[in-house]
N, C-alpha and C positions, 0 to 999 in steps of 0.2 A: 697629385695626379688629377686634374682636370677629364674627370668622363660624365658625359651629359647621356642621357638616355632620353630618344627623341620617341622611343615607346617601346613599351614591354611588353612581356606577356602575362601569363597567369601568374598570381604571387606562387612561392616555393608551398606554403603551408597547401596548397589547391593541388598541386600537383602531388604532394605527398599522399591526401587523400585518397588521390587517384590511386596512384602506385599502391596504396594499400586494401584498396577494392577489386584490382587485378589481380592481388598476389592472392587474395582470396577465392577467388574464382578461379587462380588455375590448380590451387590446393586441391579444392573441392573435386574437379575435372580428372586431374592425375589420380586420385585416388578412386575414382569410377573407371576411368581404363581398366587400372591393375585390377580390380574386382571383376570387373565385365566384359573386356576381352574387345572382342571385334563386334560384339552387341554395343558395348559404350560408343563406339568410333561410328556403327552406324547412327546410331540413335545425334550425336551430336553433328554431324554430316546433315543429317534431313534437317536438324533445327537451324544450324548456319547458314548451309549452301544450298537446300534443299535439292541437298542430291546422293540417291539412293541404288546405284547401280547393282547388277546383280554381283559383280568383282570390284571393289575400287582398284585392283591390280591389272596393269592393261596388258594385254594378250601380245602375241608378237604380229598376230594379223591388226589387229587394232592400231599398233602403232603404227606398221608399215601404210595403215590405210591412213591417220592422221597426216604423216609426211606426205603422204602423196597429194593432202588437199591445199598443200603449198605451191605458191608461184615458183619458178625457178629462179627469180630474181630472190625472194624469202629464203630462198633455200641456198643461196650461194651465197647472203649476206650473212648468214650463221654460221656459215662452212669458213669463211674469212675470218668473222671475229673469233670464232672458237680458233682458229690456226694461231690468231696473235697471240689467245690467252693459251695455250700449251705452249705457243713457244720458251714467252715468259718464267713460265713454271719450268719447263726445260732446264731452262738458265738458271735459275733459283736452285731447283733440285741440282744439279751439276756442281754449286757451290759449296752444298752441305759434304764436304768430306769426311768420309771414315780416318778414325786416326788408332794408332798402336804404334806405342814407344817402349824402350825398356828403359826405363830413368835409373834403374841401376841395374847390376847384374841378377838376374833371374824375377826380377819383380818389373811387371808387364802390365802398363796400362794404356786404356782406349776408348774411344767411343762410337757405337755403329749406329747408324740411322736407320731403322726399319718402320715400315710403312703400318698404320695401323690395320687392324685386320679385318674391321668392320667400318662402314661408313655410314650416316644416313645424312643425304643432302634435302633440306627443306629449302624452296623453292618460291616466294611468295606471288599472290598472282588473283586474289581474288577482286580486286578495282582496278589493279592491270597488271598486266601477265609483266613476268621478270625475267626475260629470257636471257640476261646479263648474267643474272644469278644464277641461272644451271650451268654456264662457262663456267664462272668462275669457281664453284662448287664440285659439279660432276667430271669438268673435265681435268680438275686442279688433282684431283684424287686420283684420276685415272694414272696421270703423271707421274705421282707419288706410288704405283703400282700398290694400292688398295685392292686385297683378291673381292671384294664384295662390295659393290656401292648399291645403296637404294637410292632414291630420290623420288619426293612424294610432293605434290602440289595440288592449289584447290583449283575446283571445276570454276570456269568462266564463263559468264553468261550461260551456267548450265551446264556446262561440258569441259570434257578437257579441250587446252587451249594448243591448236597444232604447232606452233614456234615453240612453247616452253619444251613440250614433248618430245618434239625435234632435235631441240639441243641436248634433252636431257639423252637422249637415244644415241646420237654421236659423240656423245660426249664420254659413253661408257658406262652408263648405267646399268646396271645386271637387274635390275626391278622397277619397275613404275608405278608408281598409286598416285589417283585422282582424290589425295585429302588433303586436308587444309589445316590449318589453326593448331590449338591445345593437342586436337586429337592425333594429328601427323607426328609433329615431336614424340607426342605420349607414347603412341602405338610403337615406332621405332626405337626409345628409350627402354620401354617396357616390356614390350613384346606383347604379341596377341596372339591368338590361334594361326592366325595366318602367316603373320610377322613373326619371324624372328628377329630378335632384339640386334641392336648395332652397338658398337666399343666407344663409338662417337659421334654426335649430334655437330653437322654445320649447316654456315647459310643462317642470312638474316631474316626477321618481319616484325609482325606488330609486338605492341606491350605485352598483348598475352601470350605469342610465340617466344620473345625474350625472356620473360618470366618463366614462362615452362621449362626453358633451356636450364634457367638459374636456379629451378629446381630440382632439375636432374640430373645437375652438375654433383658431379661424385658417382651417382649409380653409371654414368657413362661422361668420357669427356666432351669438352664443345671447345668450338673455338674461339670464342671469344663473346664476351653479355651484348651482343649489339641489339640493343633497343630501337624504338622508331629511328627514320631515317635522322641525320642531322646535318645542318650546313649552317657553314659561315661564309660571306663573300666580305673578303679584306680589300678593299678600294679607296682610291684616291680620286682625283678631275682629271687623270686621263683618260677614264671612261665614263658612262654618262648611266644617268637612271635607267634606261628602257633594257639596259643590258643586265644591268645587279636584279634589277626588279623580276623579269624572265629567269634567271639561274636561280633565284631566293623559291620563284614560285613551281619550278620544276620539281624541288625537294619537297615544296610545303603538300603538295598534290599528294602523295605519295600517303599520306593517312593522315586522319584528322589529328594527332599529338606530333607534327615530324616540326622539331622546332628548326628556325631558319633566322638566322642571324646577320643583319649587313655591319660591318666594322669599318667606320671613314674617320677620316679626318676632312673631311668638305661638308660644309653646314645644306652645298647648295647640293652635292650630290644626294647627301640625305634625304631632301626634301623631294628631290627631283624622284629619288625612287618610291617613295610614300604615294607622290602622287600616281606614279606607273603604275605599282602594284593595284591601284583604286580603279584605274584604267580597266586593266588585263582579266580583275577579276570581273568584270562585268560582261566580258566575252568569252572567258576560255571555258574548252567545253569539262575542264575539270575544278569548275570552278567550287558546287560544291564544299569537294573536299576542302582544296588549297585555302579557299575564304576562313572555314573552322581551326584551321591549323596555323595560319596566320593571325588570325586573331587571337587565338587562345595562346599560341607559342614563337608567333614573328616579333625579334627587335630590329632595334633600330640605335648603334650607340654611334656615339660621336666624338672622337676623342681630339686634342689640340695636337701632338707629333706620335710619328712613326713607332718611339720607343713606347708610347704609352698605348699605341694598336699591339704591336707584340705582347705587352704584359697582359692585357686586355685577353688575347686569343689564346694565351699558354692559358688562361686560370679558366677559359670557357671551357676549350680542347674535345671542338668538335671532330664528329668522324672524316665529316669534309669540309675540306677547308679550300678555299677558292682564291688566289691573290691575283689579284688585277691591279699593279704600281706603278709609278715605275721605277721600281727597286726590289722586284719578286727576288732576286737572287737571294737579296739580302735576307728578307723572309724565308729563306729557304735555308740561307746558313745559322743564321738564330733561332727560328721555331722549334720547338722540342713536345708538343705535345699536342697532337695532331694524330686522327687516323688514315687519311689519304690527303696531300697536300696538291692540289692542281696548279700550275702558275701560270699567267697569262692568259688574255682575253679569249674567247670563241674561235679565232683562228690560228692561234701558236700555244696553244694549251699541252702543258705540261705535266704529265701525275707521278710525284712522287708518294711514296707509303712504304 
């Protein structure tokens, strides 16, 4: 198999380093909550986000007064997405049927789907709010008829951020708090004076929100280890760099370790996006970030056929996966290891997951 690698990222040994200087710091972290209660969650609050409120819990006037500092356009485009994403879950939920057989006489078996009974939605939001993520969290639970959802998120530019709040509020949240990072997870895993503890941790973010989850995976469930963000864009020369380059850097923006991956077979698309992304990041205003996360976690491979981009993307199997071919279908009936697969360019985009 012919695979060229037109640039890499960190070797694996750097990374590992890393991941092992996080798992230490959210070690350290989780065991100061359980000690210290809602003093820890303050105290690490003023050191991150330097924010210190007299409640991190927001009131119901609070929130009524955050929605009301929205546009009506703001407020109807959340009211839409959140409609698409319960419907969704609607359907999903609809699918999961209860079953009871008697496979012989008097011996009776089944399986019932009951909603779990505590939830806590982490929300991530402190370099930009996620207001994606309180849909797909708060209102997915709501669906699933969860009697208790929290949902906790960090302050932005200092405050909470009126969209995340928003959604988290129509979305069905029974609790709000304005925290962020190690101490959100911890606090609702844990419990504190104020918090009482939840049955299960969801909802994505940083290394150290992923870590904490896979720490406290067992004392309550989670729904899955999603680490920093991840993308792959699978492309051929029907599309062009300025487009792979913009989708690669959308992801990379998203934190400084969110690895971003473009997968071709075109020597010239390759090139063409290398040079975009050199472009883009000299103007975008999240440049920053996207610049550190591309350098340290953007590739760049290059393979000679189709079958060798597939084996290529099974053995990476990022969370997203972007095909732009033109043979997405085929990608779509072959791929097996993938966590949200999208097909087709910016305007006939597809998400399957």
């Amino acid at each position: 198999m012919a695979v060229e690698y037109l640039k890499r990222g960190k070797p694996d040994v750097e990374r590992a380093e890393d991941d092992a200087k996080t798992k230490a710091v959210v070690e350290v972290t989780l065991k100061d909550i359980e000690l210290r209660g809602d003093a820890a969650v303050r105290d690490l609050s003023a050191k991150f986000d330097n924010y210190t409120p007299a409640s991190f819990k927001l009131s119901q006037t609070e929130i009524e007064g955050l929605i009301a500092s929205l546009s009506d356009r703001e407020l109807a485009d959340i009211k839409f997405a959140q409609e698409q994403v319960r419907n969704f879950a609607q359907a999903q939920r609809d699918s999961m049927l209860d079953i009871e057989v008697e496979t012989m006489p008097g011996v009776i078996l089944g399986h019932k789907n009951i909603p779990v009974q505590s939830v806590g939605c982490y929300v991530p939001g402190g370099k930009f709010p996620m207001v994606a993520s309180a849909h797909m969290s708060v209102a997915t639970a709501t669906v699933a008829g969860v009697p208790r959802i929290i949902a906790c998120t960090p302050p932005f530019n200092g405050k909470p951020n009126a969209a995340v709040i928003a959604a988290m509020h129509l979305g069905g949240a029974h609790e709000i708090h304005v925290v962020g990072g190690i101490q959100a997870v911890g606090a609702m895993a844990i419990g504190t004076e104020t918090i009482e503890p939840v049955h299960m941790l969801v909802g994505p973010g940083n290394a150290f929100v992923a870590e904490a989850k896979r720490q406290l995976f067992g004392r309550v469930g989670i729904d899955l280890f999603a680490g920093p963000t991840e993308t792959m864009v699978i492309a051929d020369d029907t599309v062009d760099g300025e487009l792979c380059a913009t989708d690669l850097l959308g992801q990379a923006e998203h934190g400084y370790n969110s690895p971003a991956v473009l997968l071709t077979n075109s020597r010239k698309l390759a090139e063409d996006t290398l040079r975009e992304i050199d472009r883009l990041l000299k103007i975008l205003p999240t440049a920053d970030t996207a610049s550190v996360s591309w350098a340290d976690y953007g590739e760049v491979i290059l393979c000679d056929t189709y079958d060798e981009m597939l084996a290529v993307a099974d053995d990476i199997a990022s969370e997203h996966v972007q095909v732009m071919t033109d043979r997405d279908d085929w990608f779509l009936e072959h791929m097996t290891c993938y966590g949200a697969l999208f097909l087709g360019g910016a305007h006939e985009r597809i998400k399957w997951g």
